[in-house]
MDAnalysis code that builds the backbone (N, CA, C; Angstrom):
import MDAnalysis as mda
import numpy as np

u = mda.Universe.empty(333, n_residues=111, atom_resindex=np.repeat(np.arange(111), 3), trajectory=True)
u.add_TopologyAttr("name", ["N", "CA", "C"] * 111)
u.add_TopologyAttr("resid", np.arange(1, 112))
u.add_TopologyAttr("resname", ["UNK", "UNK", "UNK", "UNK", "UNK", "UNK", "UNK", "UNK", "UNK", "UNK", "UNK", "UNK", "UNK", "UNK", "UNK", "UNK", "UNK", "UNK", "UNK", "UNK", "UNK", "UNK", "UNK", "UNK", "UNK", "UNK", "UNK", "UNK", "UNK", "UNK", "UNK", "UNK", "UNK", "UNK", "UNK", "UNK", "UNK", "UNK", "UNK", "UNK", "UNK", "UNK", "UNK", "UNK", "UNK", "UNK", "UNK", "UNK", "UNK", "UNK", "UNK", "UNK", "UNK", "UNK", "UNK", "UNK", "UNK", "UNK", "UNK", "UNK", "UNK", "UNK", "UNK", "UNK", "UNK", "UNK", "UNK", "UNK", "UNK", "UNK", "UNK", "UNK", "UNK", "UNK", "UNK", "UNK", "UNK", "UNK", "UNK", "UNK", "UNK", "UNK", "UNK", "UNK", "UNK", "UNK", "UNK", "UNK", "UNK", "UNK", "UNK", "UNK", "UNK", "UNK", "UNK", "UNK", "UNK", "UNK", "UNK", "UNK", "UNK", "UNK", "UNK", "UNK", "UNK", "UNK", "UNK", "UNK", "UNK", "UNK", "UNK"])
u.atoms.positions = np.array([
    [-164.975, 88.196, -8.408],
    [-163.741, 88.266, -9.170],
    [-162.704, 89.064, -8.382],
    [-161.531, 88.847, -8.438],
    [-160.591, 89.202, -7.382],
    [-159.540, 90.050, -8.751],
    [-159.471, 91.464, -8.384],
    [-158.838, 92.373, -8.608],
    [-157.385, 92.180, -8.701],
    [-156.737, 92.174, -9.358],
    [-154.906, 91.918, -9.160],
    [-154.296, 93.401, -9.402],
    [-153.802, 94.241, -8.774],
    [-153.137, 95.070, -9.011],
    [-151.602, 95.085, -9.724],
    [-151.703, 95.348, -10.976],
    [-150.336, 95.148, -11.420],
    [-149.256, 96.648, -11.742],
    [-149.625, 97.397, -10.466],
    [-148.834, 98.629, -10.596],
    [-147.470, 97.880, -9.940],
    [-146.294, 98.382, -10.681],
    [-144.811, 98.265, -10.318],
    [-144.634, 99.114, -8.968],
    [-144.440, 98.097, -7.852],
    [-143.916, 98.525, -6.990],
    [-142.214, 99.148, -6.517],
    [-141.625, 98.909, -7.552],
    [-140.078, 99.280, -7.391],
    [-139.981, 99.777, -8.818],
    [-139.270, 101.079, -9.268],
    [-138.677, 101.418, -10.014],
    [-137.446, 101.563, -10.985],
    [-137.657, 101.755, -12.583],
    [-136.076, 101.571, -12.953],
    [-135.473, 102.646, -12.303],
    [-134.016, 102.286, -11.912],
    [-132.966, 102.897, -11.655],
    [-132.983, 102.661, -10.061],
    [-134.010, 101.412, -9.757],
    [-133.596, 101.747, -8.357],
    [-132.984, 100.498, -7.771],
    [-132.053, 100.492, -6.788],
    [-131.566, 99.311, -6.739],
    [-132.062, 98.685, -4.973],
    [-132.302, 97.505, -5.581],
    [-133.212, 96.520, -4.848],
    [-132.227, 95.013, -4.526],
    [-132.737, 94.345, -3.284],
    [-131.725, 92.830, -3.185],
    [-133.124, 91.912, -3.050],
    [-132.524, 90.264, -3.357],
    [-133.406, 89.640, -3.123],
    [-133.918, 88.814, -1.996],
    [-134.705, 89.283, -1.388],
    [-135.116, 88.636, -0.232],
    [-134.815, 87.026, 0.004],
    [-134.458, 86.316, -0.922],
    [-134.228, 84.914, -0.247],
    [-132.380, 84.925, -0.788],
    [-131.989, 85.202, -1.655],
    [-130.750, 85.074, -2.379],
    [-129.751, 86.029, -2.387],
    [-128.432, 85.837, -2.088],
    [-127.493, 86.968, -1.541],
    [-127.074, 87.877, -2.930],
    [-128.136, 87.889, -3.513],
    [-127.517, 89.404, -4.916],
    [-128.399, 90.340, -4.377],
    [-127.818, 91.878, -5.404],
    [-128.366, 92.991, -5.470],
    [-128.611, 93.599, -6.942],
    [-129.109, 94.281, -7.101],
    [-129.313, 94.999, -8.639],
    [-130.212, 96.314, -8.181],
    [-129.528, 96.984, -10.131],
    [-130.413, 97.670, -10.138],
    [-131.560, 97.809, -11.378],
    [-132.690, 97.783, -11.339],
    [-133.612, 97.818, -12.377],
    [-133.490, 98.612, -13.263],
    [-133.626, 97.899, -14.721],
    [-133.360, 98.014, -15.922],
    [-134.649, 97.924, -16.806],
    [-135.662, 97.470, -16.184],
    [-137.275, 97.052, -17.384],
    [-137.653, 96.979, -16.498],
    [-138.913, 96.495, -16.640],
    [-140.276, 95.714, -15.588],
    [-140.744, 95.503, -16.599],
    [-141.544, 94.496, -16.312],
    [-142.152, 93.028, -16.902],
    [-143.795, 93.522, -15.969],
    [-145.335, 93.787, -17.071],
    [-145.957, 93.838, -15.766],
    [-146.640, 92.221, -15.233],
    [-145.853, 91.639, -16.063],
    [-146.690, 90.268, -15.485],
    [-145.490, 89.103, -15.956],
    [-145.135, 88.336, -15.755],
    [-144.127, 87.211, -16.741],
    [-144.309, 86.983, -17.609],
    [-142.798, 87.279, -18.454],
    [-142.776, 87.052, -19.529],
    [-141.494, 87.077, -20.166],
    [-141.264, 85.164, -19.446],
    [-140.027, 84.742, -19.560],
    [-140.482, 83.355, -20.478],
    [-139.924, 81.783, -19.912],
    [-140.312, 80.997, -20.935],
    [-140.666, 80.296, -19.904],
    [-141.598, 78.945, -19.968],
    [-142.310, 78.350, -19.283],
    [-140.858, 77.178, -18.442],
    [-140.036, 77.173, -19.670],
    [-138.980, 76.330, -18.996],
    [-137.913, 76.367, -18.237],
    [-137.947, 77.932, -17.971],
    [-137.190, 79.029, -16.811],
    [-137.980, 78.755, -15.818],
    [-139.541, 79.474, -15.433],
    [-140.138, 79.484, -14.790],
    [-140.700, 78.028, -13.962],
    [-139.763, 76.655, -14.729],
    [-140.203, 75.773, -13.872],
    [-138.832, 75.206, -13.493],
    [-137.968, 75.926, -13.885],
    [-136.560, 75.011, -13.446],
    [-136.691, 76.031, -11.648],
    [-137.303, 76.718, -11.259],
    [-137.304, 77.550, -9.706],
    [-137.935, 76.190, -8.817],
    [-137.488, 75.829, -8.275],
    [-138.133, 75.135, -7.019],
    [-139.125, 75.225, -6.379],
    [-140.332, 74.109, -6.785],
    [-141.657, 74.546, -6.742],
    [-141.883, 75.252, -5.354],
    [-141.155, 75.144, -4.543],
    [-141.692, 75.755, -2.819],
    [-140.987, 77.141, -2.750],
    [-140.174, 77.391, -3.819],
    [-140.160, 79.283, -3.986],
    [-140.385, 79.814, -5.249],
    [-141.241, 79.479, -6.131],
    [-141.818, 79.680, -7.470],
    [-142.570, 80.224, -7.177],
    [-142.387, 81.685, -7.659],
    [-143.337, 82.558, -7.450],
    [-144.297, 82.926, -8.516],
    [-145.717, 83.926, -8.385],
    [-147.006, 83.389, -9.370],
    [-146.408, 84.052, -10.169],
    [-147.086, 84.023, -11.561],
    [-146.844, 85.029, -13.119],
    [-147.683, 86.416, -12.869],
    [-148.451, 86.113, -12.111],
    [-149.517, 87.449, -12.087],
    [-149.264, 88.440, -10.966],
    [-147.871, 89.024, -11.696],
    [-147.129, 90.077, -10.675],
    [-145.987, 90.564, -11.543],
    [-145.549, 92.191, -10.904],
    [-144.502, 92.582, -11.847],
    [-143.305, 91.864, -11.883],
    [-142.182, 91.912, -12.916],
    [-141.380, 91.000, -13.278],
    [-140.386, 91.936, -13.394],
    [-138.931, 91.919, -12.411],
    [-138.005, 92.821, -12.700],
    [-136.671, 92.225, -13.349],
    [-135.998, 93.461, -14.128],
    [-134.587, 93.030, -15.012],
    [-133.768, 93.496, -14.191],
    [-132.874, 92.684, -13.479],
    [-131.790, 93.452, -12.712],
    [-130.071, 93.557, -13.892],
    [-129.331, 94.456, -13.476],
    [-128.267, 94.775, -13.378],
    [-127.822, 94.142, -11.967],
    [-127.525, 93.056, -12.192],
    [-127.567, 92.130, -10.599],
    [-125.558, 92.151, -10.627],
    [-125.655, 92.241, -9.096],
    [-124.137, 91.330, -8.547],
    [-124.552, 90.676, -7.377],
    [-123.276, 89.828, -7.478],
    [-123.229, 88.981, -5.436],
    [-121.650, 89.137, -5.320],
    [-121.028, 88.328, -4.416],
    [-119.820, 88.397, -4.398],
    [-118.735, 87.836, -5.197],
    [-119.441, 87.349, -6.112],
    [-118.449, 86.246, -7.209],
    [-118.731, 86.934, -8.396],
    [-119.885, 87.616, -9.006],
    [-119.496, 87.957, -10.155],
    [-120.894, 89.190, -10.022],
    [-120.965, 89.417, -11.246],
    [-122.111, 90.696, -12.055],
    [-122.701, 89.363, -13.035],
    [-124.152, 90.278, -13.514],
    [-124.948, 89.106, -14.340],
    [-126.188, 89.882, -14.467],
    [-127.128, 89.769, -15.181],
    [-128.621, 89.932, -15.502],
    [-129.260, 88.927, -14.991],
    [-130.350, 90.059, -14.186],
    [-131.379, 88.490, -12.896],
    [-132.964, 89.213, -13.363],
    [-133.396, 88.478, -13.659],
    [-134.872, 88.411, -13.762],
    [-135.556, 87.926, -12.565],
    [-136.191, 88.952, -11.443],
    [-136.634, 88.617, -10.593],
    [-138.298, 88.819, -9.943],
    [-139.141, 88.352, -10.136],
    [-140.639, 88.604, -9.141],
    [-140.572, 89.763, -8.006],
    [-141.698, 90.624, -8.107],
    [-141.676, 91.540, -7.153],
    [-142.097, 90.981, -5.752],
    [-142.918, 89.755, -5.755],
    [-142.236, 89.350, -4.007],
    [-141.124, 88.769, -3.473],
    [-140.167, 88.813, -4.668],
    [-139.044, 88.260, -4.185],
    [-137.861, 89.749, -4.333],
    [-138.382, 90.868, -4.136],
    [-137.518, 91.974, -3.916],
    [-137.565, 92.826, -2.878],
    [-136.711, 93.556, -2.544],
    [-136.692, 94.169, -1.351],
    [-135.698, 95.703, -1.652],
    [-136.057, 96.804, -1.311],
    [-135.315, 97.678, -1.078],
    [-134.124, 97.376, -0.203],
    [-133.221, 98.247, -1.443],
    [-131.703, 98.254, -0.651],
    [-131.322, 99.571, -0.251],
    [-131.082, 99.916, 0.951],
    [-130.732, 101.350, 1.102],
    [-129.675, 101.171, 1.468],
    [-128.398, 100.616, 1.458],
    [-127.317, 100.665, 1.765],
    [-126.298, 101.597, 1.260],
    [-127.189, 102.404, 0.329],
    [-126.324, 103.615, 0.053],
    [-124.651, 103.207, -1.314],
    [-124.924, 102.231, -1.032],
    [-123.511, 100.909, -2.153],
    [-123.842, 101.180, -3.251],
    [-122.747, 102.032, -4.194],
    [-123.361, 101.264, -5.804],
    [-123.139, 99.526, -6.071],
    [-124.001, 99.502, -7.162],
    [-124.080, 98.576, -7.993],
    [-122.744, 98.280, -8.688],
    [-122.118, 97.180, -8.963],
    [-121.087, 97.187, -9.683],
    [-120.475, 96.933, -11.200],
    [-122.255, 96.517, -11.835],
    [-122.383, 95.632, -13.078],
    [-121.407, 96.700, -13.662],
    [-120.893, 96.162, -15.055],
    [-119.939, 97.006, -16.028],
    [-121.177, 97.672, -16.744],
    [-122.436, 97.347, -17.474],
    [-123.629, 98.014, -17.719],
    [-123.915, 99.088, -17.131],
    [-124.247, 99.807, -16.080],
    [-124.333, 100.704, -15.171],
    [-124.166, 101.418, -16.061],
    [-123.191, 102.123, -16.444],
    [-122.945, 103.689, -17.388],
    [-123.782, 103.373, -18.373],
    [-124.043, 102.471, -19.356],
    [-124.927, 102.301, -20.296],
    [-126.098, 103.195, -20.398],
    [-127.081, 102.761, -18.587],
    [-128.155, 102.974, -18.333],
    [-128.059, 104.202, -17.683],
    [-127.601, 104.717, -16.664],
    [-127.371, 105.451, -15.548],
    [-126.355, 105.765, -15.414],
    [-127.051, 107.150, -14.664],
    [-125.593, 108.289, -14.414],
    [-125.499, 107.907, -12.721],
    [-125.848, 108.831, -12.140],
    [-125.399, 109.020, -10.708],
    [-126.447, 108.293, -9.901],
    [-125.732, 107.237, -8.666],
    [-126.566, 107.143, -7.722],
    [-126.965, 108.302, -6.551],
    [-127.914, 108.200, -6.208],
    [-128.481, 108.911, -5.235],
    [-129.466, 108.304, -4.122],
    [-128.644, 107.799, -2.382],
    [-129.492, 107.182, -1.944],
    [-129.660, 105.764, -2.453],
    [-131.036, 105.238, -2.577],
    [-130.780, 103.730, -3.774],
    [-131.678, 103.863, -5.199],
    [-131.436, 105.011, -5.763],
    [-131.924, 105.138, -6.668],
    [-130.410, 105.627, -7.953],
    [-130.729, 105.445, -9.087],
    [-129.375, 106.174, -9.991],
    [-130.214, 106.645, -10.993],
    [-130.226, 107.769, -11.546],
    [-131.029, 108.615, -12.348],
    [-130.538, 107.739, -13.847],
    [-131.658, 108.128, -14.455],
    [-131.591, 107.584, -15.654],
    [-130.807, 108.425, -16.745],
    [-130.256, 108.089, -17.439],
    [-129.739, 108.928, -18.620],
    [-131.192, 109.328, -19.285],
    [-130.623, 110.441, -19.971],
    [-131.829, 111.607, -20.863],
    [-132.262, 110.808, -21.491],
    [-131.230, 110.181, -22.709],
    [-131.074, 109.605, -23.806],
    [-132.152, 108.015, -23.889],
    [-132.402, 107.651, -22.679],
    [-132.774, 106.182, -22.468],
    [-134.597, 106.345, -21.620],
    [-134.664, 107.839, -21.388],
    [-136.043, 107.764, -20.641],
    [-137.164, 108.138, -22.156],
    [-138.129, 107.330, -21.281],
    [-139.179, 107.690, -22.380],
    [-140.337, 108.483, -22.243],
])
């Protein structure tokens, strides 16, 4: 039997881009496995559809055209150290200050 490790490799508040697609975000939830709808998960193009049995991140996403919420697979993320905030209008909601590529969480919102 083959072991799956489902510890979250990237953290909320930290902001991450996606290795195949020109956005960035910053994490808002984790998902530890998918748990979206079967008819999301098949509209992805079967040759970059990535498995369910892996963490599942909520971005505070932008690219150059707009801001948006991206639900993305942890092999499809990558640390961003570019030191850039994030630009979503959400941001204050969640988070106070960036630091590096991380933005601390508000008091009010940690658990």
């Amino acid at each position: 039997m083959v072991s799956i490790n489902r510890n979250a490799k990237f953290s909320i508040g930290q902001v991450v881009r996606h290795r195949l697609f020109p956005f960035r975000g910053v994490i808002f939830d984790v998902d530890p496995t998918f748990n979206n709808t079967e008819e999301w998960w098949l509209s992805i193009p079967e040759d970059v559809r990535p498995r369910k049995d892996q963490p599942f991140y909520h971005l505070l996403a932008e690219n150059d055209e707009t801001t948006y919420e991206a639900y993305v697979s942890e092999q499809n993320l990558l640390e961003d150290n570019s030191g850039e905030p994030v630009r979503h209008p959400q941001i204050p909601d969640f988070f106070g200050e960036l630091s590096g590529a991380m933005y601390s969480q508000k008091d009010s919102l940690k658990h």
